[in-house]
C-alpha positions in Angstrom: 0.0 0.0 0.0 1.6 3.5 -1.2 1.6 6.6 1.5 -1.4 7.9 -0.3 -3.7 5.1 0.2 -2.6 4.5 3.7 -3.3 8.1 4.5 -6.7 7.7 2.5 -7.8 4.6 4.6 -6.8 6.5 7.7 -8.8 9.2 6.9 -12.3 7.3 5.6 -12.3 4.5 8.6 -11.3 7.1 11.1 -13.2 10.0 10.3 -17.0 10.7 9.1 -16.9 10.5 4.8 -20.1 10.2 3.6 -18.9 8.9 0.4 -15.4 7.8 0.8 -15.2 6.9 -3.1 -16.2 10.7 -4.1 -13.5 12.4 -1.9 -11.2 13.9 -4.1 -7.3 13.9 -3.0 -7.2 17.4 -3.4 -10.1 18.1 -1.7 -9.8 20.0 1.7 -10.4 17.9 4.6 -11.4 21.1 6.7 -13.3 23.2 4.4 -15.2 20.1 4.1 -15.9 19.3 8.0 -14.3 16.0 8.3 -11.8 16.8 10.3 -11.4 19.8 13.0 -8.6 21.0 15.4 -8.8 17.4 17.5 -9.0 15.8 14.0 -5.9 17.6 13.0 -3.8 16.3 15.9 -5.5 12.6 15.3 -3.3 13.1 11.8 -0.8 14.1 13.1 -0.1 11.4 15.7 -1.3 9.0 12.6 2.0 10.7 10.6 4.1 10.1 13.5 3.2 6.7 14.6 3.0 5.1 11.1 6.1 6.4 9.7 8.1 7.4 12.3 8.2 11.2 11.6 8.3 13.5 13.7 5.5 16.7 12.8 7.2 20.0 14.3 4.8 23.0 15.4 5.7 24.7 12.3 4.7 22.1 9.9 1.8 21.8 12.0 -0.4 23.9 8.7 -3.4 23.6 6.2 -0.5 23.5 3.7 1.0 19.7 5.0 -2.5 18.5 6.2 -5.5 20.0 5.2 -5.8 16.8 2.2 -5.1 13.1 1.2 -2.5 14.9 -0.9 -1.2 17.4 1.2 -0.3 14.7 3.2 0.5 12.4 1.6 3.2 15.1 -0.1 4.5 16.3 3.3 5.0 12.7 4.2 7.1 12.2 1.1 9.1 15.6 1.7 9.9 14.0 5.5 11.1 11.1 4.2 13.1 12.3 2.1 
């Protein structure tokens, strides 16, 4: 399973998507009320615990993990 559809799984089994098929990669996970603040931190220990990353209070933005893709791209620029 690629980061992507780990972080997708996460997100649909952990998290309210009414259609888990329809949810775009780029859509925004807040604008769109699936996750909030606590929802945020529930990602972020998700990033952490899964691949051993460590999330700093400045990556802590919309811009790393406000989508699939977002995350899935700021887990890939951690890695790396």
């Amino acid at each position: 399973m690629d980061t992507k559809e780990q972080v997708r799984a996460f997100v649909t089994s952990n998290f309210y998507v009414a259609d888990p098929a329809a949810l775009e990669d780029g859509a925004s996970l807040l604008d769109r009320g699936i996750i909030d603040s606590t929802g945020v931190l529930e990602v972020i220990f998700f990033i952490e615990d899964t691949f051993g990353l460590k999330v700093e209070d400045s990556e802590m933005l919309p811009d790393n993990l406000d989508s699939i893709e977002r995350i899935s791209n700021f887990i890939a620029l951690k890695k790396s």
